[in-house]
C-alpha positions as a printed NumPy array, in Angstrom:
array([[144.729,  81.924, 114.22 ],
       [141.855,  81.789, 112.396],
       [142.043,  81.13 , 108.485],
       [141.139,  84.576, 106.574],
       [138.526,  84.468, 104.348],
       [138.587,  84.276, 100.415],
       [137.143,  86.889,  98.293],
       [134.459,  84.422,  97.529],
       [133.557,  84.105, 100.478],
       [132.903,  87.782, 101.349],
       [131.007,  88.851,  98.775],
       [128.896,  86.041,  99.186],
       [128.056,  86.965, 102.383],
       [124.23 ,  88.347, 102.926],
       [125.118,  91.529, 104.256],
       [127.819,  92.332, 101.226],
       [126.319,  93.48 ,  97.842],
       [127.555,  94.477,  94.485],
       [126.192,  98.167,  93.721],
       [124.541,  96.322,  90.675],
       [122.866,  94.072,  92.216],
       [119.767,  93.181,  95.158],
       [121.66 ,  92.103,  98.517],
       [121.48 ,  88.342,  99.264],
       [119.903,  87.609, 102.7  ],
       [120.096,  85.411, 105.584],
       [115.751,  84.273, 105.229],
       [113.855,  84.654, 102.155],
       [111.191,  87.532, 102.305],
       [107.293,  87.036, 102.761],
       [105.851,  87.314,  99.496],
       [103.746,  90.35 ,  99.337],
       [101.531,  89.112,  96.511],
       [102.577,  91.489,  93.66 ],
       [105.447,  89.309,  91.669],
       [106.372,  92.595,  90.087],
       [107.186,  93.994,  93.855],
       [108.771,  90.976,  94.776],
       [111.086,  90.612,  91.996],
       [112.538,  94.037,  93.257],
       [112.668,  93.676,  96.88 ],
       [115.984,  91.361,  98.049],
       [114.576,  87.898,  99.479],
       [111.731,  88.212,  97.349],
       [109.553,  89.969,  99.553],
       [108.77 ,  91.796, 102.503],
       [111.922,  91.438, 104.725],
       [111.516,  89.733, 108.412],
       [113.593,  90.834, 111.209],
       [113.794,  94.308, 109.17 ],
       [112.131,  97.685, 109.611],
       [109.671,  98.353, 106.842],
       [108.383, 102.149, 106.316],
       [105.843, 103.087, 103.787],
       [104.863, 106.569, 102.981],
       [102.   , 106.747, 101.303],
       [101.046, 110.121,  99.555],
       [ 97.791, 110.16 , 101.333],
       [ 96.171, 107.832, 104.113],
       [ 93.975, 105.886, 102.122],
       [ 96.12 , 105.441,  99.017],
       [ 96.208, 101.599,  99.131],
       [ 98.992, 101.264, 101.916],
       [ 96.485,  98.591, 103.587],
       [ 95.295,  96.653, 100.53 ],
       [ 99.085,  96.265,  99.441],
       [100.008,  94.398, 103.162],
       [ 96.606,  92.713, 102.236],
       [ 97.836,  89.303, 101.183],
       [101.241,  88.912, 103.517],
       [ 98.869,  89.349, 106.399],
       [ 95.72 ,  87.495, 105.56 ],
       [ 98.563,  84.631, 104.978],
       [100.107,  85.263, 109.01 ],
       [ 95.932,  85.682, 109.99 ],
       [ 96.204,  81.635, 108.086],
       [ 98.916,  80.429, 110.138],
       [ 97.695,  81.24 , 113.314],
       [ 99.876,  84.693, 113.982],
       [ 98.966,  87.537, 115.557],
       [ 98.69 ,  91.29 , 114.116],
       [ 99.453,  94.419, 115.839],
       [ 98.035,  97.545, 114.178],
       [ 99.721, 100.558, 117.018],
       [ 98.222, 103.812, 116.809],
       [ 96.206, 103.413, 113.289],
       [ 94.649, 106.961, 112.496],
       [ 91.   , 105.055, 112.207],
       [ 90.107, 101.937, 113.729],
       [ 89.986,  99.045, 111.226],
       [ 87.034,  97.886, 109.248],
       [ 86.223,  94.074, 109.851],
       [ 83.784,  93.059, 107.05 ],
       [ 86.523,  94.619, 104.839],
       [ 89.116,  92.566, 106.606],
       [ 87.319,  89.48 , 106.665],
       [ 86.863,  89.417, 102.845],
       [ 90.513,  89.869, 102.541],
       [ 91.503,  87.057, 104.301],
       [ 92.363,  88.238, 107.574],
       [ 90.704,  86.988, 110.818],
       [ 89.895,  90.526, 113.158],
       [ 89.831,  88.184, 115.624],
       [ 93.714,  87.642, 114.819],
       [ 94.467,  91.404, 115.321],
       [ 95.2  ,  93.406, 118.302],
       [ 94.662,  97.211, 118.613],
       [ 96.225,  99.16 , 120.54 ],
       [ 95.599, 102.79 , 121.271],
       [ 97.889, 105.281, 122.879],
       [ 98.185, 109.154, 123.773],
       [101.77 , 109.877, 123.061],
       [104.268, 109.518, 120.469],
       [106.395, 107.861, 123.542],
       [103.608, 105.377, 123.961],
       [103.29 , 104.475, 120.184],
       [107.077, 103.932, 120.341],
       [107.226, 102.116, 123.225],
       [104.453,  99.38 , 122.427],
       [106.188,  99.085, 119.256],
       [109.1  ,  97.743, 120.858],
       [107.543,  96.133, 122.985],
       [104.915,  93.816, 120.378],
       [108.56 ,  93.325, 118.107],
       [110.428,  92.17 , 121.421],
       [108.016,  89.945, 122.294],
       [108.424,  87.705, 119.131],
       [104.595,  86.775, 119.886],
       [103.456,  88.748, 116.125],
       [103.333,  87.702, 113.187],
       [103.62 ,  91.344, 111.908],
       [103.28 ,  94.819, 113.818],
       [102.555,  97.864, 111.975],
       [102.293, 101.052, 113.723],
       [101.521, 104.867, 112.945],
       [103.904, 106.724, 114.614],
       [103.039, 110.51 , 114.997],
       [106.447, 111.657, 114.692],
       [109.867, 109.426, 115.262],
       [113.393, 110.714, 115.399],
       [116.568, 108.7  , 114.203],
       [117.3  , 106.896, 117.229],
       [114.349, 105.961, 118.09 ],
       [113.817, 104.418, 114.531],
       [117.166, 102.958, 115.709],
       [115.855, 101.134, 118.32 ],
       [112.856,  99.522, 116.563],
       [115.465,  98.585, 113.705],
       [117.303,  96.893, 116.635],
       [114.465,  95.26 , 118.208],
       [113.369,  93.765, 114.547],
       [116.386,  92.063, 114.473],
       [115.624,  89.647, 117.428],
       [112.042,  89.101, 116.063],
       [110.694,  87.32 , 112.899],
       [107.878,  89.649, 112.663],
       [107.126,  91.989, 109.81 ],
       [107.549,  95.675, 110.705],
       [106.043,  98.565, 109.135],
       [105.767, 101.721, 109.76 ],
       [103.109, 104.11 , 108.085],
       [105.25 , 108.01 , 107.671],
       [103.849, 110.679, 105.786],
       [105.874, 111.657, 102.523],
       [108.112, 114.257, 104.12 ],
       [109.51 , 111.986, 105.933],
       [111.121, 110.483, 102.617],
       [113.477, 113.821, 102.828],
       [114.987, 112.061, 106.125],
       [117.446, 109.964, 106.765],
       [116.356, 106.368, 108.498],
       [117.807, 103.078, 109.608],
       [114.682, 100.964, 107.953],
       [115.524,  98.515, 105.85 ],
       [113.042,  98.958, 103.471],
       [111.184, 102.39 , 102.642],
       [108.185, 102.201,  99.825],
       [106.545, 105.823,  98.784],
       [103.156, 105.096,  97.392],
       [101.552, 107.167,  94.819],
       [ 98.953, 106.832,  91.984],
       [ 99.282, 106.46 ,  88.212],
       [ 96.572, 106.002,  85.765],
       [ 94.582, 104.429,  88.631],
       [ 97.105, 101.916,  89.535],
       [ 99.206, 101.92 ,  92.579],
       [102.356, 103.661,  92.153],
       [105.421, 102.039,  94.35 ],
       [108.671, 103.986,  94.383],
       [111.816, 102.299,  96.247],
       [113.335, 104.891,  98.109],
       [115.833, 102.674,  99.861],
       [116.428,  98.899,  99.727],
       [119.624,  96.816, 100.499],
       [120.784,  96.824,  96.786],
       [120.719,  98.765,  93.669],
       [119.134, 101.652,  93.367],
       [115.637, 101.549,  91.061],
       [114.623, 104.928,  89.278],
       [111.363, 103.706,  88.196],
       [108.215, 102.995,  90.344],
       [106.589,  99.594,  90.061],
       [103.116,  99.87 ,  89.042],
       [100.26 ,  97.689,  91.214],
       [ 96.598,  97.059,  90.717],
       [ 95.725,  96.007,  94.183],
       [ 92.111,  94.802,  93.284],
       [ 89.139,  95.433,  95.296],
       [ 87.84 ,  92.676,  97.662],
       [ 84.704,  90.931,  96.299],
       [ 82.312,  89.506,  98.651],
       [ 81.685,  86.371,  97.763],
       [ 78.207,  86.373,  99.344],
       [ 77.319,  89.44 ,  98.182],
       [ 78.285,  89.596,  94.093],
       [ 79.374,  92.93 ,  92.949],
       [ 79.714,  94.958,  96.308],
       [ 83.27 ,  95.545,  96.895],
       [ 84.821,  96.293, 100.185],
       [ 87.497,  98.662, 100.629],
       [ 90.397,  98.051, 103.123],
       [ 91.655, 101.61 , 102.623],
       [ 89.239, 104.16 , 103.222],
       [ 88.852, 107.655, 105.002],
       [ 86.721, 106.281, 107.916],
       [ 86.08 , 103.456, 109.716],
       [ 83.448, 102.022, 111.497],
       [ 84.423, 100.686, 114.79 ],
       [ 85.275,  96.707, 115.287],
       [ 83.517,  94.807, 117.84 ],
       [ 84.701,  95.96 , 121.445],
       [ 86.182,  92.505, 122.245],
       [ 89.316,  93.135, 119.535],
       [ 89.908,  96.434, 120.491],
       [ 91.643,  96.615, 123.767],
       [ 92.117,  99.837, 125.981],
       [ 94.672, 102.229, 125.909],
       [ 98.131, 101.478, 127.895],
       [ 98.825, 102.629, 130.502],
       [100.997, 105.023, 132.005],
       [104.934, 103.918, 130.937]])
């Protein structure tokens, strides 16, 4: 018969929290690069083997330049990025000054909401990305199920860009940022977390990317359009499922 456990002992377990507190976890988070974000989110930082969504009040808001450092740090190590179903195709010079190698990322492009879903899965499953992030045209709760399920066999970061309505809606994700301005700083408002609840946002100033070759031009990772990358990164469109 096995020996029951102590009180101790189950509140000190990672997936038990006090309603005052941030939940412990099993793996510390991957810093983001904001210590004021961090200090909020449990583990410190953007949680692995979790489903991250971030609903930004419009596309262009900063919801790039604030996964900026976590992923030019993956683009370091070696690890591959997934960008499913992005609304423009990615920018390299403005990538490259951030940090992050385009030749690390991997595009791909799809003509349903089924096929954005499925590759999804598919790049978390595989365990072979550092982090996927995906635009998803529309998702219901089970499916978000199931890409909450698959994160939790994979170390990769998972996020998913939603527009703000979706905030109104329940969700299995971990982790759900809304992203707004203030003053010309980035507004971040935790919507859900494993912990305490926060009323206030968290207010970022995600600095532009200088070009060191070129003083005083600035590249922006978040804009409205963007030029195409070089064919080679880009692959084509998957097939039929």
């Amino acid at each position: 018969m096995a020996t029951p456990l102590s009180i101790s002992e189950v509140l000190n377990h990672p997936a038990i929290w006090r309603g005052n507190q941030l939940a412990g976890v099993a793996a510390a988070g991957v810093a983001t690069g904001f210590p004021a974000l961090d200090a909020e989110l449990p583990g410190g930082g953007w949680p692995a083997a979790a489903l991250t969504e971030i609903l930004p009040r419009h596309e262009g808001i900063g919801e790039l330049r604030i996964l900026g450092p976590a992923l030019a740090d993956l683009s370091a190590r070696g690890r591959g990025l997934a960008w499913i179903a992005p609304p423009y195709l990615p920018y390299a010079p403005a990538l490259q000054a951030a940090g992050i190698d385009p030749a690390r990322l991997l595009v791909v492009r799809t003509r349903s909401p089924r096929e954005t879903l499925w590759a999804v899965e598919q790049a978390l499953r595989s365990n072979a990305c550092g982090a996927v992030l995906a635009w998803p045209q529309k998702i219901a709760w089970p499916e978000a199920r199931r890409l909450q399920l698959a994160t939790e066999g994979s170390q990769a970061l998972a996020f998913l860009f939603r527009p703000p309505r979706a905030a109104g809606e329940a969700s299995p994700a971990a982790l759900r940022l809304a992203l707004d301005t203030c003053e010309g700083d980035l507004a971040v408002r935790i919507l859900k977390r494993r912990g305490a609840v926060l009323g206030r946002p968290i207010r970022l100033n995600p600095a532009p990317v200088v070009n060191r070759r070129r003083p005083g031009f600035h590249h922006a990772v978040d804009r409205a359009l963007f030029p195409a990358l070089p064919a080679r990164i880009v692959p084509a469109g998957i097939s039929a499922l």
